[in-house]
Every structure is written in structure tokens, then in C-alpha cells.
C-alpha positions in Angstrom: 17.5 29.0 -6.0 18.2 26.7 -3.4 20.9 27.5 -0.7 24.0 24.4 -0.1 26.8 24.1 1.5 28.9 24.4 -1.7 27.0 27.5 -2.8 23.5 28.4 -4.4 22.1 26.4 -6.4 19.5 26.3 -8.8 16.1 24.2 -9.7 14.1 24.7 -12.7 10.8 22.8 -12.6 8.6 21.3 -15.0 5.5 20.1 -13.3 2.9 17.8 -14.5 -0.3 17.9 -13.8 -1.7 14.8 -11.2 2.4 14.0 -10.7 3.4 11.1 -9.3 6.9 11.1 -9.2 9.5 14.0 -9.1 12.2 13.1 -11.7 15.5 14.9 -10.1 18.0 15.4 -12.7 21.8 16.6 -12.7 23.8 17.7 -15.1 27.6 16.8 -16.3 31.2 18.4 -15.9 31.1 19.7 -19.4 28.2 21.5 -19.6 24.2 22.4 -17.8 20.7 21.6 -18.0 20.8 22.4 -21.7 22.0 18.5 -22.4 19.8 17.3 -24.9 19.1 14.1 -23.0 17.5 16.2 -20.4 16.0 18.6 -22.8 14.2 15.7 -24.4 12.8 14.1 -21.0 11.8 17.6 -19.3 9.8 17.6 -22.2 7.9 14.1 -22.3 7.6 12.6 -18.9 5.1 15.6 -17.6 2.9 13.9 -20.0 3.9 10.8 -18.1 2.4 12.6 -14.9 6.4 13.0 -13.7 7.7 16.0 -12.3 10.8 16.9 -13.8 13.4 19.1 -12.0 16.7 20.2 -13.8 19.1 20.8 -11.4 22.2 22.9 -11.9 24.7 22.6 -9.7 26.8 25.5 -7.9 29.7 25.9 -9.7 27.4 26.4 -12.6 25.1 28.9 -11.3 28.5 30.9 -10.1 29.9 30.5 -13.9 32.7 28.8 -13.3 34.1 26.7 -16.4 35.2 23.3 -14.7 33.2 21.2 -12.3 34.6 20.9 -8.5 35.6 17.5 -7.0 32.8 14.7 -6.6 33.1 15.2 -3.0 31.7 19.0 -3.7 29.4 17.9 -6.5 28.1 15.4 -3.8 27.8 18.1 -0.9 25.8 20.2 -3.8 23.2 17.9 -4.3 22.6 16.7 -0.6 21.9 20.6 0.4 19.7 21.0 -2.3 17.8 17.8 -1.8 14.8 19.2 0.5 14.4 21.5 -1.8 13.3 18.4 -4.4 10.9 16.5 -1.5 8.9 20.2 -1.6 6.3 18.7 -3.8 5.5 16.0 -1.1 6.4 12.6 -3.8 8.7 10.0 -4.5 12.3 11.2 -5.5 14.3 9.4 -8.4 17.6 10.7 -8.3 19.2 11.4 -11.8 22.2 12.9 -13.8 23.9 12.1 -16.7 27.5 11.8 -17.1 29.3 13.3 -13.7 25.7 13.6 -12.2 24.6 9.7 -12.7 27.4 10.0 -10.5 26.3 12.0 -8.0 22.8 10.3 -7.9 24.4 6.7 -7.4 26.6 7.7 -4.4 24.0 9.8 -2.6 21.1 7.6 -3.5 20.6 5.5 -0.4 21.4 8.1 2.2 19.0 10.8 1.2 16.3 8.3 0.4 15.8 8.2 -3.2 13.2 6.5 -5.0 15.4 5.3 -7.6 18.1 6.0 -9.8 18.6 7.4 -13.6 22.0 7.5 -14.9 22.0 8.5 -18.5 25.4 8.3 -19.9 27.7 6.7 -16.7 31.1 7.3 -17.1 32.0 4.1 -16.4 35.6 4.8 -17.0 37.8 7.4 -18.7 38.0 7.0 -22.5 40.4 4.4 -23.4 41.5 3.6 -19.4 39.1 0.7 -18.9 41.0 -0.3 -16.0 39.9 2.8 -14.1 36.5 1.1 -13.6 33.7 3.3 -11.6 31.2 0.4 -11.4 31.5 0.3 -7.4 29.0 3.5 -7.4 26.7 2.6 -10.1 26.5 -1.1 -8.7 25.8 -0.1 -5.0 22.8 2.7 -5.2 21.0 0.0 -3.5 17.7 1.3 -5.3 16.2 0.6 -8.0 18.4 2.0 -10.9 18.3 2.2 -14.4 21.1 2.9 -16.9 20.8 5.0 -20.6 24.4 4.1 -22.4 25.2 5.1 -26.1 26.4 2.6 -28.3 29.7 4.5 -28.9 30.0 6.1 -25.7 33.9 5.9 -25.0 33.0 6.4 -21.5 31.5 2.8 -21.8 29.9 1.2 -24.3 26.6 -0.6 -23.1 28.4 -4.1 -23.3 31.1 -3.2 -21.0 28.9 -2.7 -18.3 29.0 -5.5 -15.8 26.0 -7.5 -14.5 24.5 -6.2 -11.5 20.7 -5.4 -10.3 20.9 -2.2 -12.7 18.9 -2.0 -16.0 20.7 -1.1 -19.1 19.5 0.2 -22.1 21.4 1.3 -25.3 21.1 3.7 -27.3 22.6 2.2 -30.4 25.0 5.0 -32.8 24.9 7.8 -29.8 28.0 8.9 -28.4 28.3 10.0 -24.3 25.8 13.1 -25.2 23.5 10.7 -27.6 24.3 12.4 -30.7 24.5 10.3 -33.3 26.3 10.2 -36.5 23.9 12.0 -39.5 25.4 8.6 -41.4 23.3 6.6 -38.8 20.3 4.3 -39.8 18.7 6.2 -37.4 17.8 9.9 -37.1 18.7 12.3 -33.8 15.1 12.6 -33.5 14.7 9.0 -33.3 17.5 8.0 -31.0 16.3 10.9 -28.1 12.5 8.7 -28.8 14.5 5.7 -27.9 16.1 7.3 -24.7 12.7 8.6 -23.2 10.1 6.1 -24.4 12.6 3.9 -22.4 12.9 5.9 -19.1 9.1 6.6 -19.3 8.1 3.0 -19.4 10.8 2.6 -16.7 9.3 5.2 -14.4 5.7 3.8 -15.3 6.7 0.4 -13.7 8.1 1.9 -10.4 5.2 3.5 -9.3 
């Protein structure tokens, strides 16, 4: 447990051995650690030699059903952010969904190595207009976006230019499931998602 200013929080660790890099990840509004996006990385990048870190936030550890404003989601992940340097390496900041969120806005400040944001909410579904592209395109890190092809929080080609990667996960939705009609399988679409953030991760360090 880690102790913030928005309550306890909590850090479940998956080391690797000879780690280079700690991979911090967040979950979303709609549900924990248990995301099989971050299921499916805790369980490749330690062979990767990165650290991975699933941290839920404190509304989550207290039980509560819907996630607090992102000024208290923010507040959540600064407090528990010493906690993450322990190891003595290299942060990269990550989430998906409402934590990609967090991770972009609180990026520079707390001096992350670089940011992971597996399915941005670029907008609400069908309100394009409400664009959130200010946060993702100033992290001013290194960053890397993981998009669904069918997200209705963005779809990768809605995304605008910037310094950002972009990769798309063709058929997944904003939780990279994808349809059992799809010409590819679920197995094959989570392969795509971490063989690309490993390769990522493997070029920053």
C-alpha cells in the first residue's frame, strides 16, 4: 500500500530479473488492474527485463464504484509516485483509458521516463468536438500511444500528428477485445499490443 493524499493506494509488482526499466501502469474509470491490456503486459515485459507495477488507484482500493475527478485521480498518482522510484530506475508512466490520462498530465512534473497510454480517450464517444489531445500532445516525454481500431473513444486515424507514436490495434474496441468474427483472434491482437510496447520500451533504454 502506498499512502496519498487522496487515500491508500495500492502497488502490485511484477519484477524482472536484471530490470531496467519500471513500467508504471494505471488503470481506467470502469474498472482495475484486471484490464486485459495490463494483464497481458505484466505478463511479457518481465521477460523484456521491465519492471511492471499495476497500480490501483484509491477510490478502488476503498471500493467505491465510480472514479473521482482527474484532479483527484491526478493527486493519487503523484503521492504514490516515490513509492514507483523505490527500485532505483527509470519510470515510464502508463494507464490506459482515464489513466493514459493521468500519466500524460503528470508526466513532466514527476519526471517520467516516458509515457504509455493504451487506449486514450481522446474524446467521448460520438462528441469529437470535445477533443482531449492537449494532454496527450504535451507530456513532453517520450510517449507512445496503443488505440483500437474501433475504439469509439478515438479511433487510431483520428488522432492528430504530434511527437507521439501511434499504433493500432486493428478490430479491438477501447478494452482491445475484438469481435470473435475478426480475422484475427483475442490472443493475437493482445501479441500485437505487447510485442509493440516491448519493442518500444527496448528502444528507449
Amino acid at each position: 500500500m502506498a499512502a496519498t493524499d487522496a487515500g491508500e493506494a495500492r502497488i502490485t509488482w511484477i519484477p524482472a530479473a536484471r530490470a531496467r526499466l519500471v513500467l508504471a501502469v494505471g488503470h481506467g474509470a470502469g474498472g482495475g488492474i484486471e484490464a486485459r491490456d495490463l494483464q497481458a503486459l505484466a505478463a511479457v515485459l518481465p521477460r523484456h527485463r521491465v519492471t511492471v507495477a499495476l497500480v490501483e488507484q484509491p477510490w478502488r482500493v476503498a471500493g467505491k464504484k465510480l472514479a473521482p475527478a482527474p484532479r483527484t485521480l491526478d493527486t493519487g498518482w503523484r503521492g504514490l509516485w516515490p513509492a514507483l522510484t523505490v527500485p532505483g530506475l527509470p519510470v515510464v508512466a502508463g494507464g490506459r483509458s482515464a489513466g493514459a490520462r493521468v500519466a500524460c498530465r503528470t508526466a513532466a512534473e514527476l519526471g517520467a521516463r516516458a509515457v504509455l497510454a493504451l487506449g486514450f480517450p481522446l474524446h467521448p464517444p460520438g462528441r469529437p468536438e470535445k477533443s482531449r489531445a492537449d494532454e496527450l500532445l504535451g507530456t513532453g516525454v517520450p510517449t507512445l500511444v496503443v488505440q483500437g481500431g474501433r475504439d469509439p473513444f478515438g479511433r487510431p486515424e483520428e488522432f492528430p500528428p504530434g511527437e507521439h507514436g501511434l499504433v493500432g490495434v486493428p478490430y479491438a474496441d477501447h478494452g482491445f477485445a475484438v469481435p470473435k468474427k475478426a480475422p484475427l483472434t483475442q490472443d493475437q491482437a493482445l501479441e500485437a499490443l505487447t510485442g509493440a510496447v516491448a519493442g518500444w520500451l527496448d528502444a528507449l533504454s
